[in-house]
C-alpha positions as CSV (number, residue, x, y, z in Angstrom):
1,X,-9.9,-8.3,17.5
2,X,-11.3,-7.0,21.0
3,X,-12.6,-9.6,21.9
4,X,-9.6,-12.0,20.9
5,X,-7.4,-10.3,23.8
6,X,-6.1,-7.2,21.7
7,X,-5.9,-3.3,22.7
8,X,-7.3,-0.9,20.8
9,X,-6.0,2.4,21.1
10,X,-8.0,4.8,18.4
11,X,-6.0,8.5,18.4
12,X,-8.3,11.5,17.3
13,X,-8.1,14.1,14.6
14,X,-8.7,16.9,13.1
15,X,-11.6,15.1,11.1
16,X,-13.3,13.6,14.4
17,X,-12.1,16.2,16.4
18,X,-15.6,16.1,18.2
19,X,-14.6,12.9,20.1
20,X,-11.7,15.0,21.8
21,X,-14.1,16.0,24.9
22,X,-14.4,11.9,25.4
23,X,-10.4,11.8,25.4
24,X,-8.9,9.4,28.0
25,X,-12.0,7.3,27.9
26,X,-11.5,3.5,28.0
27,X,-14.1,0.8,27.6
28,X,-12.8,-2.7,28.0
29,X,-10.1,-3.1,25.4
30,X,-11.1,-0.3,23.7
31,X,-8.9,3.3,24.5
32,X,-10.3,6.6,23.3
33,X,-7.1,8.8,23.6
34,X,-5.3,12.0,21.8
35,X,-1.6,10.6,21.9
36,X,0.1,7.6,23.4
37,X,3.6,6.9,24.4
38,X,3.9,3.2,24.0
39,X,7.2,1.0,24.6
40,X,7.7,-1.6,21.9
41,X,10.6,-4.2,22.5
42,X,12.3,-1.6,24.8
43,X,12.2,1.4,22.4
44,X,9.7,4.2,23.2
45,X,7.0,5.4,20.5
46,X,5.7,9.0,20.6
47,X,2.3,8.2,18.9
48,X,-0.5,10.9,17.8
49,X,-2.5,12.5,14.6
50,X,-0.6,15.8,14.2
51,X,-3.1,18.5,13.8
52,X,-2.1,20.1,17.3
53,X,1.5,21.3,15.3
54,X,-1.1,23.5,12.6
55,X,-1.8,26.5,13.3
56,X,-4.6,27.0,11.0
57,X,-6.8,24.4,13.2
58,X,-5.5,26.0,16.4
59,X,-6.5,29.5,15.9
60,X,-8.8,29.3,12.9
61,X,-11.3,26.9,13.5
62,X,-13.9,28.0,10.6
63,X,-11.0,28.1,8.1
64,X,-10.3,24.5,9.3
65,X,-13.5,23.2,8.7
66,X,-13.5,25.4,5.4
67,X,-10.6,23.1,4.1
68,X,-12.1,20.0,5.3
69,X,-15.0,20.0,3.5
70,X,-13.4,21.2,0.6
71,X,-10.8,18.6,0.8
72,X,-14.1,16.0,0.8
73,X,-15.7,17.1,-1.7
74,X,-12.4,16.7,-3.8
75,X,-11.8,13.5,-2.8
76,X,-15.6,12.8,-3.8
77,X,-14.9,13.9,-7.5
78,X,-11.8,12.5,-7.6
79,X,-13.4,9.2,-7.2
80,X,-15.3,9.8,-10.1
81,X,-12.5,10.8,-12.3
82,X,-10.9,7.4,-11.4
83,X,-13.7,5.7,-11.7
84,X,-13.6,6.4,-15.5
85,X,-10.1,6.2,-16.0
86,X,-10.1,2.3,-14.5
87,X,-13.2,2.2,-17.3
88,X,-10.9,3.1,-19.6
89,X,-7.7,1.2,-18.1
90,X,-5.7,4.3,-17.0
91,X,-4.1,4.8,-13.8
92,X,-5.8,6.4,-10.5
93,X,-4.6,10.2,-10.3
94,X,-5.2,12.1,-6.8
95,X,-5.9,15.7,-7.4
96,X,-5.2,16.8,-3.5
97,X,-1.5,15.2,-4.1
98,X,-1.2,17.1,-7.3
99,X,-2.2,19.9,-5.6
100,X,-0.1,19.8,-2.4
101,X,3.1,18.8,-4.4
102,X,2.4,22.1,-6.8
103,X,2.0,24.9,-4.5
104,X,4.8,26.2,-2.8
105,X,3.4,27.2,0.5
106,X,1.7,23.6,0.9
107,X,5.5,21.7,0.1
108,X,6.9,24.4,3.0
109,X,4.5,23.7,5.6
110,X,5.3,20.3,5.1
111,X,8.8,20.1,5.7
112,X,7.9,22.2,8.9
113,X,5.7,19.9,10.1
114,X,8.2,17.1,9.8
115,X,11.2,19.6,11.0
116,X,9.1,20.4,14.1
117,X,8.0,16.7,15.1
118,X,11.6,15.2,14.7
119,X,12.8,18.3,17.2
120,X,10.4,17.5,19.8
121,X,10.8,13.8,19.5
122,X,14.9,13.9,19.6
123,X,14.7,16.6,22.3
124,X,12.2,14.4,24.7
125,X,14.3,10.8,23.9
126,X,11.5,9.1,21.9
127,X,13.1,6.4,19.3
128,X,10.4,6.7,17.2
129,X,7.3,9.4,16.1
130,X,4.7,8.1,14.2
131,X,2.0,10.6,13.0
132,X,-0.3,11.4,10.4
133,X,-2.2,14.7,9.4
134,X,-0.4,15.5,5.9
135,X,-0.5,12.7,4.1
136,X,2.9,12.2,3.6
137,X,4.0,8.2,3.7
138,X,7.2,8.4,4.9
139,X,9.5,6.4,7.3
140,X,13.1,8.6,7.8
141,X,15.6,7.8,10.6
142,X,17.3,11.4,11.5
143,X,20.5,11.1,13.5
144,X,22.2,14.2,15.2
145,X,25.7,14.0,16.8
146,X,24.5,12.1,19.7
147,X,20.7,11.3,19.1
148,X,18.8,9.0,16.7
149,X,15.4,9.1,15.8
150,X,13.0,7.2,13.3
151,X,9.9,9.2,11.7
152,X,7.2,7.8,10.4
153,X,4.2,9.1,8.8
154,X,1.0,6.1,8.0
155,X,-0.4,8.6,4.8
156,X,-4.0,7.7,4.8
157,X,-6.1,5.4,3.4
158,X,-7.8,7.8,1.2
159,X,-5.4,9.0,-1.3
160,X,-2.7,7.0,-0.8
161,X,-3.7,3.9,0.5
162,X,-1.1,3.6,2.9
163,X,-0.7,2.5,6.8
164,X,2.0,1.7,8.7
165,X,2.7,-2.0,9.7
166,X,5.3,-3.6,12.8
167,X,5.4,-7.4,12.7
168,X,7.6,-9.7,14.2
169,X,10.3,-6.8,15.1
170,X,10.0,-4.9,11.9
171,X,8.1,-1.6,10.6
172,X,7.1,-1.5,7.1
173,X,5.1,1.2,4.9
174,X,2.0,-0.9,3.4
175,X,0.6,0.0,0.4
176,X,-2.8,-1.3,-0.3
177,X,-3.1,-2.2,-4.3
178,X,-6.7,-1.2,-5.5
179,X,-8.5,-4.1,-7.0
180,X,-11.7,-4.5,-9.2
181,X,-14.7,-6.1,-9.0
182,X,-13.6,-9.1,-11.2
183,X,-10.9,-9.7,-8.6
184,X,-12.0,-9.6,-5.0
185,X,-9.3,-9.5,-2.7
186,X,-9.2,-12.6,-0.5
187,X,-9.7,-12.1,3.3
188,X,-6.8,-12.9,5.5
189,X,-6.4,-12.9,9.5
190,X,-4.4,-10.8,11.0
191,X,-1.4,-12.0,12.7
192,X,-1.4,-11.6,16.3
193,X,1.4,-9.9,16.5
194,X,1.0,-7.1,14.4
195,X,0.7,-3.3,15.5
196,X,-1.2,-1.3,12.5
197,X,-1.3,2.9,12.3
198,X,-4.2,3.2,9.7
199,X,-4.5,7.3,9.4
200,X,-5.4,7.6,13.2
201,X,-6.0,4.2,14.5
202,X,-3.5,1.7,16.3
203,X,-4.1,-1.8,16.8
204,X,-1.8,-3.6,19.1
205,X,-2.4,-7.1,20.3
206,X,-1.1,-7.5,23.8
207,X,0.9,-10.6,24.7
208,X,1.2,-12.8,28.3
């Protein structure tokens, strides 16, 4: 895609936080950043991961990478479990979504997250906030007496199999349907007109 004309602009996270000391690094085409305000057909997009709004990776750095190995090795057996269920022709499960939708405190820091991001983008004029980190696909406009704001969140690829597409002037929450070995999914190009949020990458193809 690089090498066709288009910009990539890959935004770090909590998962390859180790890449933040390279941040503002650009190589051709290819843009090694934290956030990035971009203007889209004259709106302006407030784009980043998210984890900078948690306080448990800000100030507890050990408990961070606690969860984050937990959180793999979850995601390891749970592609295990559903490996048997498809065996058996039962429907994927996630055990982290399970888990996130049961407990209380997990639902609550949530709706803060998403309560503190529309605040900061309505009180610094962005149209839109698109973000990642929980896991939560999602695409809300929020309108206050004089202000308007559209939220949206790509998921992830792991879980939900989500990302966050705009083609020809329009967003849309993709969801990728699983499929098997007996039925490969066929290969398609990518429009060049299309700007993708996988997780904590953006792809946008610039025109002229």
């Amino acid at each position: 895609m690089m090498s066709r004309g288009t910009e990539v602009y890959y935004l770090t996270g909590n998962h390859d936080d180790v890449f933040r000391r390279y941040s503002e690094t650009s190589i051709g085409n290819f843009h090694l950043l934290d956030k990035l305000v971009l203007n889209i057909d004259g709106k302006n997009y407030w784009i980043f991961h998210g984890d900078v709004f948690d306080i448990t990776m800000k100030n507890s750095k050990w408990l961070a990478k606690l969860g984050s190995t937990g959180y793999d090795l979850l995601i390891l057996l749970n592609r295990s479990v559903n490996y048997l269920l498809r065996l058996f022709g039962q429907e994927r499960i996630s055990f982290s979504k399970r888990i996130k939708n049961s407990v209380k405190r997990a639902v609550q820091f949530i709706s803060d997250f998403e309560k503190t991001v529309i605040s900061l983008a309505l009180e610094n004029g962005y149209d839109y906030v698109v973000c990642g980190h929980i896991h939560q696909p999602e695409i809300r406009e929020v309108n206050t007496v004089n202000k308007r704001v559209t939220y949206m969140n790509s998921g992830d690829w792991i879980e939900n199999l989500t990302t966050l597409e705009y083609s020809e002037g329009r967003w849309r929450l993709h969801t990728h349907e699983e499929t098997t070995d007996e039925e490969p999914e066929e290969e398609t190009d990518i429009p060049e007109s299309i700007l993708v949020l996988h997780e904590n990458i953006i792809r946008h193809t610039m025109h002229g």
